[in-house]
ZAMARGU-4260 file (C-alpha; in steps of 0.2 Angstrom, whole numbers, plus 5000, padded with zeros to 4 digits):
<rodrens>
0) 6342/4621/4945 | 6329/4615/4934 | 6320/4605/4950 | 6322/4621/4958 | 6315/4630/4943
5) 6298/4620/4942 | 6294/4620/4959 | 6294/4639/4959 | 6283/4638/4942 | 6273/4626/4954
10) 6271/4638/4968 | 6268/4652/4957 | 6253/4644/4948 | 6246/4639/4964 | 6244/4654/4972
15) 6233/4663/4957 | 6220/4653/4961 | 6221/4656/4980 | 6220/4675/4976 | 6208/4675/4965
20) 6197/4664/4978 | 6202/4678/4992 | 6195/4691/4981 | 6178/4684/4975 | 6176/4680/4995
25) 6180/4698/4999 | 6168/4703/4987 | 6153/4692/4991 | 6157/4699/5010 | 6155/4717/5005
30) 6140/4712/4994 | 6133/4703/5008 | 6135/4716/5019 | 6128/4729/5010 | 6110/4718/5005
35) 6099/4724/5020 | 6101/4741/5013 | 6099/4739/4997 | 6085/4736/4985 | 6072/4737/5001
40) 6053/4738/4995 | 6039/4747/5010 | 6023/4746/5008 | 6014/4760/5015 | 5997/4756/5022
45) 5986/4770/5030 | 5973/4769/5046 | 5956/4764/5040 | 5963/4752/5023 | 5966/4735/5025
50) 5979/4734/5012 | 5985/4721/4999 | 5976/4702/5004 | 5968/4705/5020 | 5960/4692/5031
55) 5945/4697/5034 | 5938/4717/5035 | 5934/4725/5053 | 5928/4743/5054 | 5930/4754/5070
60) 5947/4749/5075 | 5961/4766/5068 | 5960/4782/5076 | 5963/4798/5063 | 5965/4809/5078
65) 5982/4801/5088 | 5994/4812/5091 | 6009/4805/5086 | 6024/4801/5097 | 6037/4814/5099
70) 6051/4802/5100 | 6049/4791/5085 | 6061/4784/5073 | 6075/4771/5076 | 6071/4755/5087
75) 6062/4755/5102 | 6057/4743/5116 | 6041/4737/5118 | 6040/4740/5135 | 6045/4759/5132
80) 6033/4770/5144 | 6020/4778/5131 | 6026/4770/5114 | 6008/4763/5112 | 5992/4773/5114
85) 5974/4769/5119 | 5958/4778/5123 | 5955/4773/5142 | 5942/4758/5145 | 5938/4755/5128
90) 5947/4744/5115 | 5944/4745/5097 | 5948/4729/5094 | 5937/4713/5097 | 5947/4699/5102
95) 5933/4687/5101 | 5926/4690/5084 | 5944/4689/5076 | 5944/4672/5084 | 5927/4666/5080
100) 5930/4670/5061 | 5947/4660/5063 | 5937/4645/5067 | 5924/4648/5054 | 5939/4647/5041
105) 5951/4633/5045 | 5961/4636/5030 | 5965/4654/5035 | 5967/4648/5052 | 5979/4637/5048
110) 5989/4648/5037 | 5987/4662/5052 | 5993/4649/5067 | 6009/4645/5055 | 6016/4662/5055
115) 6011/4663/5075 | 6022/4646/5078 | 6007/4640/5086 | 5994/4624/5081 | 5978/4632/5074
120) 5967/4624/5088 | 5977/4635/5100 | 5973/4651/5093 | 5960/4656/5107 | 5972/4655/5119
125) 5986/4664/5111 | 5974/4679/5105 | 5966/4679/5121 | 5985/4685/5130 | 5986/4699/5115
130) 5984/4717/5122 | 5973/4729/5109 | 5984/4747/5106 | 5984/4763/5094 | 5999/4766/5086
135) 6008/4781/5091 | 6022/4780/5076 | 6023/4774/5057 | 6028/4759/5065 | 6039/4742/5052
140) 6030/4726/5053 | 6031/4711/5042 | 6014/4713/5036 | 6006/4695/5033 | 5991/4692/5022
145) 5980/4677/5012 | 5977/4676/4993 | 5971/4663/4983 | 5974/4650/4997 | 5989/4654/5002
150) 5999/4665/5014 | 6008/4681/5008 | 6020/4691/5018 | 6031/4707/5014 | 6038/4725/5023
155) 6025/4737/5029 | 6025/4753/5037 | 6007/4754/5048 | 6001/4773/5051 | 6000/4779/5066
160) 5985/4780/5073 | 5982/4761/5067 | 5976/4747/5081 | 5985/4732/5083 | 5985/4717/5094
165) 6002/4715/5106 | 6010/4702/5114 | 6017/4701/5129 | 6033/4707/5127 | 6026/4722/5118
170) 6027/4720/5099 | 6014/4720/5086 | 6007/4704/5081 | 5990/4706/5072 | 5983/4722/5062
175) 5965/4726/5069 | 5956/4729/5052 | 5959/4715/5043 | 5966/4702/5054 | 5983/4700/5044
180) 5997/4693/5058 | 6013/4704/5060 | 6029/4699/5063 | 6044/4709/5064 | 6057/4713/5049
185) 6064/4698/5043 | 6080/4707/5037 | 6090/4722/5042 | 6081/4736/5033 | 6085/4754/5032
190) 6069/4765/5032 | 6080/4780/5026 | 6087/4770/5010 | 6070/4759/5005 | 6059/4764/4991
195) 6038/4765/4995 | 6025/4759/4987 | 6006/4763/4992 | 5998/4781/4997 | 6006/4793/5011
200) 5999/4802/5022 | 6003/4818/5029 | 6018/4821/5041 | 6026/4804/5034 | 6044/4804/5034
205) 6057/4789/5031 | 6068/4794/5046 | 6052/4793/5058 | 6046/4776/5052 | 6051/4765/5070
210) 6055/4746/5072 | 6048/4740/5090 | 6059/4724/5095 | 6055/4714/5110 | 6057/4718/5130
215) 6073/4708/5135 | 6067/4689/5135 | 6079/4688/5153 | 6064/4703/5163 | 6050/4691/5156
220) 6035/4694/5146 | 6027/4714/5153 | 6015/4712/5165 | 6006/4732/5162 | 6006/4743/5147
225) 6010/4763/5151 | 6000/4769/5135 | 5995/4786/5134 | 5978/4795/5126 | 5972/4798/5110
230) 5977/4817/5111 | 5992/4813/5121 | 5986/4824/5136 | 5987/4808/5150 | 5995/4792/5155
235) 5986/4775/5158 | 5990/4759/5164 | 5982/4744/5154 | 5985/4727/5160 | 5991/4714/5148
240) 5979/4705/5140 | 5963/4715/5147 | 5953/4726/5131 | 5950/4742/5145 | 5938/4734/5157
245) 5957/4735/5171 | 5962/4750/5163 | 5968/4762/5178 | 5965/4780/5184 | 5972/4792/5173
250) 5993/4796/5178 | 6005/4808/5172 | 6011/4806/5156 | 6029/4797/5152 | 6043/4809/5152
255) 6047/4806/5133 | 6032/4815/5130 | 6037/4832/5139 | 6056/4829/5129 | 6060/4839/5114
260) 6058/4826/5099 | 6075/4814/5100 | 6077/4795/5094 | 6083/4786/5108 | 6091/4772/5098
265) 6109/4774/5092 | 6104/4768/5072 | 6088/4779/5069 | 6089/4775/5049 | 6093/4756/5054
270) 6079/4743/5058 | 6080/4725/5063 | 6094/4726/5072 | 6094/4720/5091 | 6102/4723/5109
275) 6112/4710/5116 | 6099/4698/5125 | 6085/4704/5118 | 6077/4689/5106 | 6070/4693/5089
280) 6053/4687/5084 | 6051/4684/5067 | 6068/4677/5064 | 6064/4658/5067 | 6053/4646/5055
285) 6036/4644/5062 | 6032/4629/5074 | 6052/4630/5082 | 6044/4637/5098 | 6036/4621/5110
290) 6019/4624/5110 | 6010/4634/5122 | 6026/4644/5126 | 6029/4661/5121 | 6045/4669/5116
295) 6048/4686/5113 | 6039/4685/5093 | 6026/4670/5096 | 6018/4660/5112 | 6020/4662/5130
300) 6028/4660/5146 | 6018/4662/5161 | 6022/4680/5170 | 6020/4680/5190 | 6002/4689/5193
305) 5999/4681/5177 | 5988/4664/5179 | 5987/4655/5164 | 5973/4652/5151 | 5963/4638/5148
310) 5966/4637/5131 | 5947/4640/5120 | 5941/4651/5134 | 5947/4666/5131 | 5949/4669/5151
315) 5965/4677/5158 | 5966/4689/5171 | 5984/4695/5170 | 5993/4705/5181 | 5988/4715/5199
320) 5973/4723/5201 | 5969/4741/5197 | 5987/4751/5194 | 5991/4762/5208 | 5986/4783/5204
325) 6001/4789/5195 | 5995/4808/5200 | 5989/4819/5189 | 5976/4830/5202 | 5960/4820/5196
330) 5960/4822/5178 | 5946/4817/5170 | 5946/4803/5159 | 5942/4804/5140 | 5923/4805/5134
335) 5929/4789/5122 | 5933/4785/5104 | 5932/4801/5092 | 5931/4799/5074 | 5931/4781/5070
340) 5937/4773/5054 | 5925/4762/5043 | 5927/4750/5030 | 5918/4744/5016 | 5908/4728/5015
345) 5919/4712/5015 | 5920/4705/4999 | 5931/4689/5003 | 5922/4672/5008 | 5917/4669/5026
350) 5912/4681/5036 | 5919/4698/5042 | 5923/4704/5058 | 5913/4719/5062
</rodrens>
C-alpha cells in the first residue's frame, strides 16, 4: 500500500506542472491571436505632403479632384477593373528623375534597393516595369522612409487622390512625392480597431481604408491596367509600365462604378489577410527573391507581350499595342491634369525630384 500510495503522490505532482504548461500555452495562443488587432498605430498622410522622412520631394504628382472609388474598403486585388485612376496620356509621375536622384545618392539607393529585394545597380530596370496611377481609395501601405542614414518603416494610410508607382501585379510600391518605397502591411491589421495619427481629411473613414494584395502569382504579372479618370466619368486602358504615351481610347467605365457602394472582400475591417495562391509582398526579408525576377511584392517575371528590359535603359514596351475601343460612342478624352499639388522646396541633401 505505501508503493501504491507514493506513486499516486508521484503522478499527482506531475500533472500540476503539465496543466499549468497547457494553460500558459492556451494563453499565449489567445494573446497571439489577438496581436494584429491590437495596439495598431496608422499614420495618415494626405495628397500633396510627403510625410515623416521622405526621400527626396516632387511636386505635381496628387490629384485633389479624384473621385473616389465607390467600392472601397476590405481587400482588393490589384488587377481589380477601375481600383486605380489616371488622367489619360499623361503621368504625374517621372520615372526617370526618381531614378536619376537614386543614383546621385547611393546611400539612399541602397537603403531603397533593400526594401525592393533588388541590388541597387538594378534600380533602373526594376522602376522602369513600375506603372504611374492615382489613388482611388485611402489605400494601407507600409510606408518606407530615410532619417539620419538609415531606413525607417511603419503603417500608413495614402489619401486618395495620391500617385503611386505599381508593379506588375498591381500593388503599390513607390509614393510619387517623396520617393519613399511601399510595401504591403507587414502584420494583420484591423483599420476599424487601429488608432491614427497625422491630419484627416474629409470623407475619411476607418471602414473605407482598403488593403490591395497581389494578382494571383499562378495568372502572371498584369499585362494592362483598366484605370478610370479623374472624375470617374470613363474607362482607360494603360499598358504596364508605359507613363500614358499607349494609353488607349476612352471605354466604358468598370461595372463597380455603376454598383451601389459594397466591399467585395469578405473581411472589410481586416487587412493583410490573403486568398489562397495569392503571394504576399512585403512578408519576406529583402534580397530572398533571385535577382531580376519579380514576385508578386518585389522583381519580375517576364509576361508574354512583355520583352524584357535592358537593365539601365529604362526601355520596355510591355504588352499589345493600342487596347481595343471598349465603346463609349466617341467620348472625348479629358483636357488633362486639374489642380495639381505642389511642394515646398527640398530641404534634404542631394537634389530633388521635380
Amino acid at each position: 500500500m505505501l508503493v501504491i500510495h507514493s506513486l499516486i503522490a508521484r503522478h499527482r505532482v506531475s500533472a500540476v506542472p503539465v496543466a499549468g504548461a497547457a494553460a500558459a500555452l492556451a494563453l499565449a495562443a489567445a494573446a497571439l491571436s489577438g496581436c494584429g488587432d491590437a495596439g495598431a498605430t496608422i499614420t495618415r498622410l494626405t495628397v500633396g505632403t510627403p510625410g515623416p522622412d521622405p526621400y527626396t520631394l516632387a511636386s505635381d504628382t496628387d490629384r485633389t479632384d479624384v473621385k473616389e472609388r465607390p467600392r472601397a474598403g476590405g481587400t482588393k486585388d490589384g488587377d481589380s477593373p477601375g481600383l486605380y485612376g489616371g488622367t489619360r496620356q499623361a503621368s504625374t509621375c517621372d520615372k526617370q528623375k526618381l531614378v536619376g536622384f537614386l543614383q546621385a545618392n547611393p546611400e539612399k539607393a541602397r537603403a531603397w534597393a533593400d526594401v525592393q529585394g533588388i541590388p541597387a545597380d538594378d534600380i533602373p530596370r526594376y522602376v522602369s516595369r513600375l506603372t504611374p496611377v492615382l489613388l482611388r481609395t485611402d489605400t494601407l501601405v507600409t510606408n518606407h522612409g530615410y532619417r539620419d542614414g538609415k531606413a525607417t518603416s511603419g503603417p500608413a494610410v495614402l489619401q486618395a487622390g495620391m500617385g503611386v508607382l505599381i508593379n506588375g501585379y498591381g500593388v503599390p510600391t513607390v509614393k510619387c512625392n517623396c520617393g519613399n518605397p511601399l510595401t504591403r502591411p507587414k502584420e494583420k491589421i484591423s483599420t476599424r480597431k487601429a488608432s491614427y495619427t497625422g491630419r484627416s481629411w474629409p470623407g475619411f473613414e476607418k471602414r473605407n481604408v482598403t488593403d490591395i494584395r497581389p494578382r494571383d502569382s499562378r495568372k502572371g504579372t498584369i499585362v494592362t491596367f483598366v484605370l478610370v479618370d479623374p472624375e470617374g466619368t470613363m474607362g482607360f486602358q494603360r499598358p504596364r509600365a508605359t507613363e500614358g504615351e499607349a494609353d488607349g481610347p476612352p471605354i466604358a467605365l468598370p461595372s463597380t462604378e455603376t454598383e451601389g457602394p459594397a466591399s467585395d472582400s469578405p473581411s472589410p475591417s481586416d487587412s493583410g489577410l490573403d486568398s489562397p495562391g495569392v503571394v504576399s509582398p512585403g512578408t519576406e526579408s529583402p534580397g530572398t527573391e533571385p535577382t531580376g525576377t519579380e514576385s508578386p511584392g518585389t522583381g519580375e517575371t517576364p509576361t508574354p507581350g512583355v520583352p524584357p528590359d535592358d537593365p539601365g535603359t529604362g526601355g520596355g514596351e510591355p504588352g499589345p499595342g493600342t487596347p481595343p475601343d471598349g465603346g463609349t460612342g466617341g467620348m472625348a478624352p479629358p483636357a488633362g491634369p486639374r489642380d495639381p499639388i505642389s511642394l515646398p522646396p527640398s530641404r534634404g541633401p542631394g537634389p530633388a525630384v521635380t
